[in-house]
N, C-alpha and C positions, 0 to 999 in steps of 0.2 A: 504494500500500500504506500502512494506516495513516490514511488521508486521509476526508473525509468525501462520502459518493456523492455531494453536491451542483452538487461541483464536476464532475460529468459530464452536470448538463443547465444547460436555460436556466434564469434566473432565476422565470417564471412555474413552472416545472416542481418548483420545489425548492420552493414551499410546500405541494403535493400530497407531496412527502414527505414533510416533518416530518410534517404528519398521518396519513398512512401504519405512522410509526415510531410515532408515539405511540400508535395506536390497537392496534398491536403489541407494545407494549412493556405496556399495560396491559389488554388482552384475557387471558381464562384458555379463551380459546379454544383449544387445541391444535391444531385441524387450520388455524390460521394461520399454524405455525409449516411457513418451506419456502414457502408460495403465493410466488408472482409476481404482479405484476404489470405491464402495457406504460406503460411512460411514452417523454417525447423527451430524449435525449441528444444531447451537443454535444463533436465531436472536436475535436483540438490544432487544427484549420485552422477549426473554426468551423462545419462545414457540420450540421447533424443530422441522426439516424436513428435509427430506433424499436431500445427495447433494453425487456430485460424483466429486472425489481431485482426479486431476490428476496432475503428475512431468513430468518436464521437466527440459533441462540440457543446457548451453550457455556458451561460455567463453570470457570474456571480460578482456581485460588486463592482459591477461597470467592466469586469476583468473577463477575460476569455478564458474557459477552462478547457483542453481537451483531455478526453478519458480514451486511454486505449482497453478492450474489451478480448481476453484470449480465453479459448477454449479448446481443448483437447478431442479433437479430431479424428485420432488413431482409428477407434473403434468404429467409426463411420464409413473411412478409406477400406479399409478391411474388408466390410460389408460390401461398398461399394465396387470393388476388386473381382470380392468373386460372382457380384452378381455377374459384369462384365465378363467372366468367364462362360457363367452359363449363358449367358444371351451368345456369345460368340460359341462354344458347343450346339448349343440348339441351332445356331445357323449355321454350322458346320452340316449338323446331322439334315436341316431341313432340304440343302444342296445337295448332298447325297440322297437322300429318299427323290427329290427331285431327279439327278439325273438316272437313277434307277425309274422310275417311271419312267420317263422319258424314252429311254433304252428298250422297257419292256413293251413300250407304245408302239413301236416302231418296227421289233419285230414282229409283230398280230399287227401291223399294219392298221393302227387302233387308238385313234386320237377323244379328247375330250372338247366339247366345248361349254359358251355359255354366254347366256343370252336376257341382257336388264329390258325388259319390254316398255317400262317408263322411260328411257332415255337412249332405247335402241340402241344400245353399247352391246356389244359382240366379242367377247375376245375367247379365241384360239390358239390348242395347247399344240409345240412344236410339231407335231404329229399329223395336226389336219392341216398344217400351211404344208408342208409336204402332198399331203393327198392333190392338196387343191390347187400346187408348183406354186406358191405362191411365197415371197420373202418373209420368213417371219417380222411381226413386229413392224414392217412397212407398207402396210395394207389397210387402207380406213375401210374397216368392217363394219358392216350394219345387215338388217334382216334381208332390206332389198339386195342387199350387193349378193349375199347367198344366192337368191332368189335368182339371178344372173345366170348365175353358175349350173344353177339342175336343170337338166334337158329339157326344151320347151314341151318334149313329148309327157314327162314326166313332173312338170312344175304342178298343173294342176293337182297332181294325188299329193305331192308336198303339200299344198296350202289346205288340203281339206284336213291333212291329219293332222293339224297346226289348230287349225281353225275345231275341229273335234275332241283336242287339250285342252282350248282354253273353254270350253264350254261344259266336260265333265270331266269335277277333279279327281275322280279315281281310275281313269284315262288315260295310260305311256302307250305313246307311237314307236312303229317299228317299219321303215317302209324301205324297201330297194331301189334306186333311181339311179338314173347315171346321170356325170357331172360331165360339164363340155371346159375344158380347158383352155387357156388363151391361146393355145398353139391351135385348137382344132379335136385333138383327142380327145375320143369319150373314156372316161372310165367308171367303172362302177361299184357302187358306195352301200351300204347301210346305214341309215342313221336312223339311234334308238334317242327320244325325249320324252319329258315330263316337266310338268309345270310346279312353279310354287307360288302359293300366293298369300295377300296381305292375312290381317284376321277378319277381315271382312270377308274374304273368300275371292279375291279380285285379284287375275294373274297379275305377275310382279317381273317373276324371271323363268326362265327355262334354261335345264339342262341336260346335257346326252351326249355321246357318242358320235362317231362314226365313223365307219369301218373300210377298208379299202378291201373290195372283194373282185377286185380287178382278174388278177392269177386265177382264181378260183372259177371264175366263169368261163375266160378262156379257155381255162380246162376241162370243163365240163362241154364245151361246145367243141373243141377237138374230139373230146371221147366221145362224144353223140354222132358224129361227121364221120369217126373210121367204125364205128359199130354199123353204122347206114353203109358205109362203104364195105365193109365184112357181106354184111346179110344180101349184099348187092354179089358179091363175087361167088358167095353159098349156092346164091339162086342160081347163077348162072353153072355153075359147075354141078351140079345135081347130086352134089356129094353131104354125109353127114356131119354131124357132131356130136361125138358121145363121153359119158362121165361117168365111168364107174366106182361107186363109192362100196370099199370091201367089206365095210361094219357099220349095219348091216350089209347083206349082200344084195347090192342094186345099183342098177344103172339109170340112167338119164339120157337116150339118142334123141338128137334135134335133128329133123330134117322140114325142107322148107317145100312146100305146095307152090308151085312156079303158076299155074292156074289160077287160085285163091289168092294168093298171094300173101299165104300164113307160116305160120314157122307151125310145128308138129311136137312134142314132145311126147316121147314112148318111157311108160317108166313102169320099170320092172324086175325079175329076177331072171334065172338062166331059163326058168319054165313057164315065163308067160309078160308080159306087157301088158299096159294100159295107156289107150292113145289119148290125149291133151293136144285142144288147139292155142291158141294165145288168145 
C-alpha cells in the first residue's frame, strides 16, 4: 500500500511500465482510463506469474491520485490455454471427419446438399460440384440454377416431387433424372430430399442427397444391348443353352422358338422335363 507497482515485477518489466503510466497519464483518451493490461510479476519468494495492472485516476484535494489495480491472472491463462487446445483439437478432429467424408463421398459417387427456401441459399458438398463439373465454391447457387441443370425431359417430375414435400410433411423424395452439363453431356443422378420446417409447420429448408448413377446405367444398358445381341445370335443358330445343377439333380435347356419368337425353358431330370415359355 502506498508503494510503487514496480516493485511487483522484474526489473525488465518495470520499464514497460513507466511507459505504460506515462502514456496514461498524458493521453485524453478516456476509454484508457480502467484498461488493463498483462504484464510479469515477481512474488516475496521470487518465482513469477502473469498479473494484469490496471490504472485508475481520483482527485482528492484539488490533487490527482492515480491507483494502479493488479490481479493475479495465472489461473485464468491456464484455463484459457487449454480451452485453446481443445477448440484447436476439435478443429483438428472436425477436418479430418470432414475430409473423410468427403473421400467416402466421392467414392459412392455421393454428394450432400442443402437448401434455405426463405432466402434461396443452396450450398453444395464437394461431391455434387463434381457430379455437376462444376468449380466448387465458384458457382452462385440457387433452386433455379439447379432447375437449369435437370433435363428438360425430366424437370417437370423434379418440380412435382418438390412441390409434393412441401405440401406433406411426412413426405422424402427419391427421383432419377439426368442432369445436362455445360459441355453437352447427360449424366444421371439420384436425388433423395426432405423438408424441415418452422413450428408453425411452414417449409424452411431442405435436405438430400445425390447420387451419381452414371456407370451404373451404362452398364446396365450394355448388359441389356449384348443379352439382345446373344438371344439374336441363339435364334439364328438354332442351337441350345443348358444348366445342369448336380444337387439336386436337374437341369435347365433354353432353346428359343425362331417362329414365336420365345425362348423355351425345359427343366428337369435324366427321366423326364417340363416345358416353360417366358
Amino acid at each position: 500500500m502506498g508503494c510503487n507497482a514496480s516493485i511487483l515485477m522484474p526489473q525488465e518489466e518495470t520499464v514497460k511500465l513507466d511507459g505504460y503510466i506515462q502514456h496514461y497519464i498524458s493521453s485524453d483518451n478516456a476509454d484508457l482510463h480502467g484498461i488493463g493490461r498483462e504484464v510479469i510479476g515477481r512474488r516475496k519468494d521470487g518465482s513469477e506469474f502473469l498479473m494484469d495492472l490496471g490504472l485508475g485516476e481520483s482527485e482528492i484535494g484539488g490533487e490527482h491520485i492515480y491507483t494502479g489495480i493488479v490481479r493475479d491472472i495465472t489461473a485464468r491463462r491456464e484455463v484459457e490455454e487449454q480451452l485453446d487446445r481443445y477448440k484447436s483439437d476439435l478443429e483438428k478432429m472436425v477436418l479430418e471427419r470432414t475430409e473423410q467424408l468427403n473421400k467416402a463421398q466421392a467414392i459412392a459417387h455421393l454428394g450432400h446438399w442443402e437448401w434455405n427456401i426463405l432466402t434461396d441459399e443452396v450450398k453444395w458438398s464437394d461431391e455434387v460440384y463434381r457430379i455437376f463439373d462444376k468449380e466448387p465454391h465458384n458457382t452462385p447457387l440457387s433452386y433455379e440454377y439447379f432447375l437449369e441443370m435437370v433435363h428438360p425431359d425430366d424437370r417437370e417430375q423434379m418440380i412435382n416431387a418438390i412441390e409434393k414435400v412441401f405440401a406433406d410433411p411426412d413426405f422424402f423424395y427419391r427421383v432419377d433424372h439426368r442432369i445436362v452439363l455445360q459441355t453437352g453431356e447427360e449424366r444421371f443422378v439420384q436425388e433423395r430430399g426432405e423438408c424441415l420446417r418452422d413450428t408453425e409447420g411452414r417449409p424452411v429448408r431442405m435436405l438430400g442427397t445425390v447420387q451419381d448413377l452414371t456407370e451404373l446405367r451404362l452398364t446396365e444398358q450394355e448388359l441389356s444391348q449384348s443379352e439382345e445381341r446373344f438371344k439374336l445370335a441363339l435364334l439364328g443358330s438354332s442351337d441350345g443353352v443348358w444348366d445342369w445343377n448336380l444337387k439336386p439333380t436337374k437341369f435347365l435347356l433354353r432353346t428359343l422358338d425362331g417362329d414365336a419368337g420365345l425362348s423355351r425353358w425345359r427343366v428337369g431330370s435324366h427321366s423326364g422335363y417340363l416345358e416353360v415359355s417366358d
